[in-house]
Structure formats: structure tokens, C-alpha cells
C-alpha positions as CSV (number, residue, x, y, z in Angstrom):
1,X,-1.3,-8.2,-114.4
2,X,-1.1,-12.0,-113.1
3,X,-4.1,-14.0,-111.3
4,X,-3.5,-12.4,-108.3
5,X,-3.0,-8.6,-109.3
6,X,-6.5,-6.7,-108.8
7,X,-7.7,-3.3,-110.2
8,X,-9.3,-2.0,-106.9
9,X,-11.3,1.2,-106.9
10,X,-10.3,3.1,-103.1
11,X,-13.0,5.9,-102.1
12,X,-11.4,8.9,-99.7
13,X,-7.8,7.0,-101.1
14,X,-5.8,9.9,-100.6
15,X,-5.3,10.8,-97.0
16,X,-5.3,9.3,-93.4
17,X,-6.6,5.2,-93.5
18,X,-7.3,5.9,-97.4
19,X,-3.9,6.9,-98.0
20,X,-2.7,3.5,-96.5
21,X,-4.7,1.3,-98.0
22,X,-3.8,3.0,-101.5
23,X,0.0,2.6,-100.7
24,X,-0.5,-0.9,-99.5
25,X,-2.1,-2.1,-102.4
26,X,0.3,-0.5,-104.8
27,X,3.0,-2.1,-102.8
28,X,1.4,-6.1,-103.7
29,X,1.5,-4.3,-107.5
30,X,-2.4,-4.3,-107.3
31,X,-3.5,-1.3,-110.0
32,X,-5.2,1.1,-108.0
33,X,-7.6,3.8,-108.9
34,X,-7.6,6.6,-105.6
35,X,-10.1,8.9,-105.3
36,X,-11.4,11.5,-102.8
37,X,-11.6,15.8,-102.1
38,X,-8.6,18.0,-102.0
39,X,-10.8,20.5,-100.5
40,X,-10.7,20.4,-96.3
41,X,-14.1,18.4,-95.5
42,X,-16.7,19.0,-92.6
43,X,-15.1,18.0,-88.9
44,X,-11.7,16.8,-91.2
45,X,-8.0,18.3,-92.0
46,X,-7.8,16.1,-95.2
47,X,-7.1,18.6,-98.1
48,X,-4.4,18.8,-101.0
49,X,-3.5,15.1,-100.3
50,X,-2.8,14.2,-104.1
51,X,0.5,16.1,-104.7
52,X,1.7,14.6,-101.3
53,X,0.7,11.0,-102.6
54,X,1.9,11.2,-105.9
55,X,5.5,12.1,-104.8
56,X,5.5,9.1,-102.0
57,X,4.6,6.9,-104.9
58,X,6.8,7.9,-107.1
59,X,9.7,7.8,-104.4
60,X,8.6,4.2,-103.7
61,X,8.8,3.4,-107.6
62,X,5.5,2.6,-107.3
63,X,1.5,3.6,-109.0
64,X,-1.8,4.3,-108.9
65,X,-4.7,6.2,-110.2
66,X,-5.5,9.2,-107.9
67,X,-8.5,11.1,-108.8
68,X,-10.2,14.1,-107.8
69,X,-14.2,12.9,-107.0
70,X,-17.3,13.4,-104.6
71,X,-18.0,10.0,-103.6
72,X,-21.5,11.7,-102.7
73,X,-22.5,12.4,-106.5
74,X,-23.4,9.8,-108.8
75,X,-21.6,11.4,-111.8
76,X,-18.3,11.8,-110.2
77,X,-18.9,8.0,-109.3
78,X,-19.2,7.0,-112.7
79,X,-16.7,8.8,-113.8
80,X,-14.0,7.0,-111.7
81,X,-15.8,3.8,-112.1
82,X,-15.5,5.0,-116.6
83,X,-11.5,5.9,-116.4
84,X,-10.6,2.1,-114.2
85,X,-12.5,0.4,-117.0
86,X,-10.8,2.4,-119.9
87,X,-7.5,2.2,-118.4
88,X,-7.6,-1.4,-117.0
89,X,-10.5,-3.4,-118.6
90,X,-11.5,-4.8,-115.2
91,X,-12.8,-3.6,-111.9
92,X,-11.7,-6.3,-109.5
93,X,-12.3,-5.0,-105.9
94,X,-13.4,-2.0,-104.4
95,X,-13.0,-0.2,-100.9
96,X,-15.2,1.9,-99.5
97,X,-13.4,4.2,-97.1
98,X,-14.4,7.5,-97.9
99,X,-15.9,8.7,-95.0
100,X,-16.8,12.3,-92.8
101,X,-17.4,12.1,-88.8
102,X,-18.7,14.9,-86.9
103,X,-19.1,14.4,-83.5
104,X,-22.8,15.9,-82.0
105,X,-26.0,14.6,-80.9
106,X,-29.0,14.7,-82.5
107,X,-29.8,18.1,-80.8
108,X,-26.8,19.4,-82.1
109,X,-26.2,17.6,-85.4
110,X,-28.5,20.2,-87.5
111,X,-30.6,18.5,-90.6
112,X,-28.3,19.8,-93.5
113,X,-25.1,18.6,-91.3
114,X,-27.5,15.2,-91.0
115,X,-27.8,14.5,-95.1
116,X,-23.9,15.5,-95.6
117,X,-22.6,12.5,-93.1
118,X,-25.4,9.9,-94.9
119,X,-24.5,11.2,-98.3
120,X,-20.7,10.6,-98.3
121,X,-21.2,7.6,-95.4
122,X,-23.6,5.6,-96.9
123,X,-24.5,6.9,-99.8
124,X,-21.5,6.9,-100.8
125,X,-20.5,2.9,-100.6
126,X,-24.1,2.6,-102.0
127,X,-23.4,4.6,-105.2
128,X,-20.0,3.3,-105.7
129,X,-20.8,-0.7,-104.9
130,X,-24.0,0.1,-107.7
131,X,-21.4,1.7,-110.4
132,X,-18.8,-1.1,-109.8
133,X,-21.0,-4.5,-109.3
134,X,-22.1,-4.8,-112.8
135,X,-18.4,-5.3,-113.9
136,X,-17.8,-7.6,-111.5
137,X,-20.7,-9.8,-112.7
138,X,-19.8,-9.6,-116.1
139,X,-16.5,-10.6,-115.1
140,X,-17.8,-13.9,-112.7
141,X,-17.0,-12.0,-109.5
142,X,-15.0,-9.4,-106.8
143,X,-14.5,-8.2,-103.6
144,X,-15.4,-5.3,-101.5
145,X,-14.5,-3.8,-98.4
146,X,-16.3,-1.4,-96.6
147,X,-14.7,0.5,-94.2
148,X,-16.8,0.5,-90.8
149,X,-16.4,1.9,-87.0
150,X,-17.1,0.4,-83.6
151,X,-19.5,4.0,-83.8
152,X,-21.8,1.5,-86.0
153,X,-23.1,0.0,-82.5
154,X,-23.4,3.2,-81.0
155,X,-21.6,5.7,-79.3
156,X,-21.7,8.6,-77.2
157,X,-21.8,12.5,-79.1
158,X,-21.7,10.4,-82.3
159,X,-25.3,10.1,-82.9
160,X,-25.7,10.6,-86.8
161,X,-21.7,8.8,-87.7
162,X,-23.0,5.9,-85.7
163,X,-26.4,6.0,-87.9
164,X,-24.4,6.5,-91.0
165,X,-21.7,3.5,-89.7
166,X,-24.0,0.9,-88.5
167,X,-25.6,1.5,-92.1
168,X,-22.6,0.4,-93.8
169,X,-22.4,-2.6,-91.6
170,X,-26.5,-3.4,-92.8
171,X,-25.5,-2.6,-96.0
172,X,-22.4,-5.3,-96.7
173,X,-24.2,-7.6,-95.4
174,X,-26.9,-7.6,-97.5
175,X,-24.8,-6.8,-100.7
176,X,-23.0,-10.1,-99.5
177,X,-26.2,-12.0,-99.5
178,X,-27.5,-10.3,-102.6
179,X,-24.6,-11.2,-104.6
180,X,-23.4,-14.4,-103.3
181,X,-23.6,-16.4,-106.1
182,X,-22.3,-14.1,-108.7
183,X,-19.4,-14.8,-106.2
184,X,-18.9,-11.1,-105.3
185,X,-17.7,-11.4,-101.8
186,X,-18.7,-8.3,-99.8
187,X,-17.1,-7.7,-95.7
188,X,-16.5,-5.0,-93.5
189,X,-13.5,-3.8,-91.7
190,X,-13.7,-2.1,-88.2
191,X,-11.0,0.8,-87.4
192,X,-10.4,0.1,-83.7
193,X,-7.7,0.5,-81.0
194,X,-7.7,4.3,-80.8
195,X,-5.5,7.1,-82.0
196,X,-5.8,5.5,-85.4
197,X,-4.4,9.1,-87.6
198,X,-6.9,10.3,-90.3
199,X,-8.4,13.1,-91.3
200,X,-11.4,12.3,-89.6
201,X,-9.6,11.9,-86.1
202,X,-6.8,14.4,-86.6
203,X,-10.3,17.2,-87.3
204,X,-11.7,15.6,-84.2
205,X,-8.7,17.3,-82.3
206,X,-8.0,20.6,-84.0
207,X,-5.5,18.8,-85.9
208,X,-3.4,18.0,-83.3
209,X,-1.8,14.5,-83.7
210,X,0.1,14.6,-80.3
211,X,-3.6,14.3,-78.6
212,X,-4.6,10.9,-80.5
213,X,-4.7,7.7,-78.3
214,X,-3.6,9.1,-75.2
215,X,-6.0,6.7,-73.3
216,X,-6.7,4.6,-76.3
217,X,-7.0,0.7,-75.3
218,X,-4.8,-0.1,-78.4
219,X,-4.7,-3.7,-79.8
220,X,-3.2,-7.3,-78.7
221,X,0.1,-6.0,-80.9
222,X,0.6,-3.9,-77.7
223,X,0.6,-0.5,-79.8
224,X,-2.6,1.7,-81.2
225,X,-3.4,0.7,-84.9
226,X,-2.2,2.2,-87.7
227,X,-3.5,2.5,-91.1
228,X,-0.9,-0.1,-92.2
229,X,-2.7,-2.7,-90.0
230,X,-6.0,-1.6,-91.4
231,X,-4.2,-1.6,-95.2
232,X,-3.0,-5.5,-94.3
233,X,-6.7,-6.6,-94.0
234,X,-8.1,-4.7,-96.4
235,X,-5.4,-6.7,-98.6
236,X,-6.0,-10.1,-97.9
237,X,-9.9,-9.7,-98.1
238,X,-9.0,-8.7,-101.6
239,X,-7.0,-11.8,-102.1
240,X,-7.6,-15.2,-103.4
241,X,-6.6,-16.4,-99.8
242,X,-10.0,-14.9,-98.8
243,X,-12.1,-16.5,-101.7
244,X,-14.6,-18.5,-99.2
245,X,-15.2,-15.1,-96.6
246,X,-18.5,-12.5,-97.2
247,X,-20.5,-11.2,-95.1
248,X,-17.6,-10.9,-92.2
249,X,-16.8,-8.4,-90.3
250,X,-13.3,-7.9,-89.0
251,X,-12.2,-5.6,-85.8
252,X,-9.0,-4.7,-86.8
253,X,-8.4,-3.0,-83.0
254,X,-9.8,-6.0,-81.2
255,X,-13.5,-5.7,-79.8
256,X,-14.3,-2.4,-81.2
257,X,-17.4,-3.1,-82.0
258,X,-18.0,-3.3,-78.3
259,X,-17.5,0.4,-78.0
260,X,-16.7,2.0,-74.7
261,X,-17.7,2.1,-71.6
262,X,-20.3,5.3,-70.2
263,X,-18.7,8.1,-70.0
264,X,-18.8,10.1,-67.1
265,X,-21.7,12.7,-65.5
266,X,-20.6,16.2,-67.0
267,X,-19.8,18.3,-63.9
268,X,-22.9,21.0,-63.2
């Protein structure tokens, strides 16, 4: 690989945002290592996404690493983290975008429900930031991306994602501080717009796509955001072009971290 080629490590990198970023990547002949659950997830469609990966790569004459792994569990973690190293000598970026949402108070959200959206939301980027930073230090540096939401500031019916989100947001920015002079550059990347097609959103509506962004806001392109848009960013804060940023956050969607506006009285 030249200078500017990365082996990047993508959490939840087989489906929805994931899915995008790991194509996107590829495409700038960055050597990716994908990883996420082919089993259907809490409040998510995403299942048997490899197979439907692996053919769209090969079409494209491109590769990458996909993997079958519980961001959630240390060993799986390590295990990824063990096959980059053995297959590409380097860890050079990771992105942390594995991610479940279920929608619910904190009346509703019930405790076992509660430690599954922390484990894979936060504990997750936790464990795979802890696995991956050592290589990057004995290598003189990285990048990583953590994969936000404008939920991080708090939203309605999204009591324990917001928790989980606004966790991640804490969390890069203290990785960025903690590792700023082994020059491991660490930002987040807010999802915004609306109607944005993941597993995530697409579980939100029973799977059907035709309901996303109906009343989204959408972004200054004058369209909803896609995963490519969120797949550009994700690239250049991987890229030299983005040596002097850490600790940013970037609202792909425009404002999201704004959220929305009150929503209105339920009818009695």
C-alpha cells in the first residue's frame, strides 16, 4: 500500500451506514477489515449482510476483510483487531459505527434492554479503540472515527440511545485529548438530515424504506443524506488532508446536533 492507503478496522461494516463506509473506503484502495452480526439485532433488520457485500465487492473489482464479530465482547474484538495485524502489519484507522437504537423511555426501556444499547454503543467503540490504540502508538499514530447522532444531545422516546450517543461524543473527545501527542487523532461524525437507510432506521419502521424521511429537514445538498455522504467524511478524516483535526465533531446533515423541535401533546 502507498503513504496514503490505510488498513482501517469498520465496526457494524456490513449493512446500512456501515456498509457504505466499507465500500467507500475500498473504493480509495484503503484495506479494510468489516466486521459486524449476521444475526437480525434488537429494534434492526440488519442480518445476512456479508454474502450481499462480498458479491458487490467483487462486482466492483474491489476488497475487504468482512468478519463475523460482537463488537460487545472483548474476545471477538481481539480477534478482528489479531487477523488486520496478521494480514496487514498495521492498523491505521478505525471506525466506530456499530451501533443498536431502540426507541423507549426510561419507563419503557427495561434494564437488560438498558446494558444491550451501552454494551454495543459504547462499549463497543471503548473495547475496539483499547484493542486498536496500542498499534497505532507503536506505529507513531492513527485516526478514528466514531460514529455519533444528534440523539447524543437528547431526544424524545430515545432516552437510553441518546445516553449511549452522547457517550460516544464524551468519549472521542477525551480519547483525542488522551492521545494527542502519540498523534492519534480521534473525531466524531454526526448522521443527520433524516431518512438516512440503516438497519437501525429501516427496524425503526417495520422495515419499510418508503416511510424514511417523509418530513425529514434533509441537508444544504437539497436531498436527505445518504451513507455515501456519511462514507465521504468518514474518508477524509482518515486522510492525511485531515492530519491537524481531533477532537471535531462533524454534522454531516447540517445542525443535527440541534435535534428537533417538541413534539406535539399526545391526543387524550
Amino acid at each position: 500500500m502507498s503513504a496514503t492507503q490505510k488498513t482501517v478496522l469498520v465496526s457494524g461494516g456490513t449493512f446500512g451506514i456501515g456498509r457504505a463506509i466499507t465500500l467507500g473506503l475500498a473504493r480509495r484502495g484503503h484495506a479494510v477489515v468489516a466486521f459486524g452480526l449476521e444475526a437480525p439485532q434488537v429494534s434492526s433488520i440488519a442480518q445476512h449482510a456479508i454474502p450481499a457485500l462480498s458479491d458487490e465487492l467483487e462486482r466492483e473489482g474491489l476488497s475487504a476483510e468482512l468478519m463475523e464479530a460482537d463488537v460487545s465482547k472483548a474476545s471477538d474484538v481481539a480477534r478482528v483487531v489479531a487477523h488486520a495485524v496478521a494480514r496487514f502489519d498495521s492498523i491505521d484507522g478505525v471506525v466506530n459505527n456499530a451501533a443498536i437504537g431502540p426507541l423507549g423511555t426510561v419507563l419503557d426501556t427495561d434494564e437488560a434492554l438498558f446494558d444491550r444499547i451501552i454494551a454495543v454503543n459504547l462499549k463497543g467503540p471503548y473495547l475496539t479503540s483499547r484493542a486498536a490504540i496500542p498499534h497505532m502508538i507503536a506505529q507513531g499514530g492513527g485516526s478514528i472515527v466514531n460514529i455519533g447522532s444528534g440523539a447524543g444531545w437528547g431526544k424524545p422516546n430515545m432516552a437510553v440511545y441518546s445516553a449511549s450517543k452522547g457517550g460516544v461524543v464524551a468519549l472521542s473527545a477525551a480519547m483525542a485529548y488522551d492521545f494527542f501527542h502519540q498523534r492519534i487523532r480521534v473525531n466524531t461524525v454526526i448522521p443527520g438530515g433524516g431518512g438516512i437507510v440503516s438497519g437501525m432506521s429501516l427496524g425503526r419502521v417495520g422495515g419499510d424504506a418508503a416511510r424514511l424521511g417523509r418530513s425529514a429537514p434533509g441537508t444544504a445538498a437539497g436531498r436527505v443524506a445518504d451513507g455515501d455522504d456519511i462514507a465521504n467524511v468518514v474518508a477524509f478524516l482518515l486522510s492525511p488532508e485531515a492530519e491537524t483535526l481531533s477532537g471535531t465533531v462533524i454534522d454531516v446533515g447540517c445542525f443535527a446536533q440541534q435535534g428537533g423541535p417538541i413534539p406535539p401533546k399526545p391526543a387524550t
